[in-house]
C-alpha angles and dihedrals in degrees: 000000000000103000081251132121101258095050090043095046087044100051094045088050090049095062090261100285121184115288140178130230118205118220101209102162091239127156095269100034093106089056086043098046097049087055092052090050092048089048094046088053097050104031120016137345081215098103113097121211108208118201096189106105134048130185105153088129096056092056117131112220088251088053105254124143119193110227098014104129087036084067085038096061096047098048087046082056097057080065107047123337089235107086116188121188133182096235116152139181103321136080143228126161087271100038116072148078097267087050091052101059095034078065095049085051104058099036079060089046091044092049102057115103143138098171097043081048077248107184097209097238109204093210109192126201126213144187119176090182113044099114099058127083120242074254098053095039089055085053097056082048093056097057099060107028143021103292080210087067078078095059083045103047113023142068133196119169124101080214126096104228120107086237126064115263110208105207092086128091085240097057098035079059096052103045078056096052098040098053103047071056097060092240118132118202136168128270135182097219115008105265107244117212091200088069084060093046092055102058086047103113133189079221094078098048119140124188092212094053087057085111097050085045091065098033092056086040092060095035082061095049093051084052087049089042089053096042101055087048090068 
């Protein structure tokens, strides 16, 4: 749990299990935390906050934080060998479905022991949604709750200001998903999709992404599409 859409859409879809939430000392922690503590009061004290790690101090101006979700995964198995993230159709180095059982593979390796009185721990990852697009994840939402509970209770912007800021990729995202979702929200600058196209690299091309490729294409369209309606 981040304190984020996906986590949020996917733990209410998921009947509300339990669910951890890392306190990692990172930029936007203080935004994130406030939206857990609002959801544990009006939904569920299931949701765990773990003080264990901190990596404040590893965090890349755009926020990212390599091996994050690598820490995030062990310490989630210390708590129940089924780990379930909200991860859905994008990709990052940690974030994807080699990663994942190459994860699997070594906390099973790391955990095989006689002589440490190693008990072997067959960790599984899972990700229900992986498959949807942030779009398509807000409408599944929408047909069994309130789609304004995500304004309420997530969070989304790497910035500090109560407001979202809309220079960010996350935000950029979420502007993209909320509105094909017909769902307006503020924002402090308009959040321009061009600034997310042009970080987009050949470079980074994967085969096996082709089908997130044209998902996210078309997800983009359908924003275009929205926008110029207007």
């Amino acid at each position: 749990m981040s304190g984020g859409l996906d986590s949020f859409i996917a733990w209410r879809l998921l009947g509300q299990p339990k669910a951890i939430y890392f306190s990692i000392g990172h930029e936007a922690e203080n935004r994130e935390l406030l939206k857990v503590w609002k959801i544990r009061k009006d939904f569920s004290d299931s949701i765990i906050i773990n003080n264990d790690l901190k990596l404040r101090n590893w965090e890349y101006a755009n926020a990212y934080i390599p091996y994050r979700n690598l820490f995030f995964i062990m310490l989630a198995s210390y708590y129940s060998l089924n780990v379930v993230l909200s991860q859905i159709l994008e990709y990052a180095p940690d974030k994807n479905q080699s990663f994942y059982r190459k994860t699997e593979k070594l906390l099973k390796e790391i955990t095989t022991g006689s002589f440490q009185e190693l008990k072997t721990n067959e960790v599984k990852v899972w990700t229900p949604f992986a498959n949807y697009t942030k779009t398509e994840l807000i409408r599944e939402y929408s047909k069994k709750f309130d789609v304004k509970e995500l304004t309420k209770y997530t969070v989304s912007c790497y910035g500090g200001d109560e407001k979202n800021c809309g220079e960010c990729g996350a935000c950029i995202n979420r502007h993209i998903a909320m509105v094909n979702n017909g769902i307006e929200e503020q924002y402090e600058t308009i959040p321009d999709i061009q600034k997310m196209k042009s970080k987009w690299s050949i470079k980074d091309f994967k085969f096996d992404n082709v089908k997130m490729y044209v998902k996210r294409w078309l997800e983009i369209k359908q924003y275009e599409g929205n926008k110029s309606s207007r």
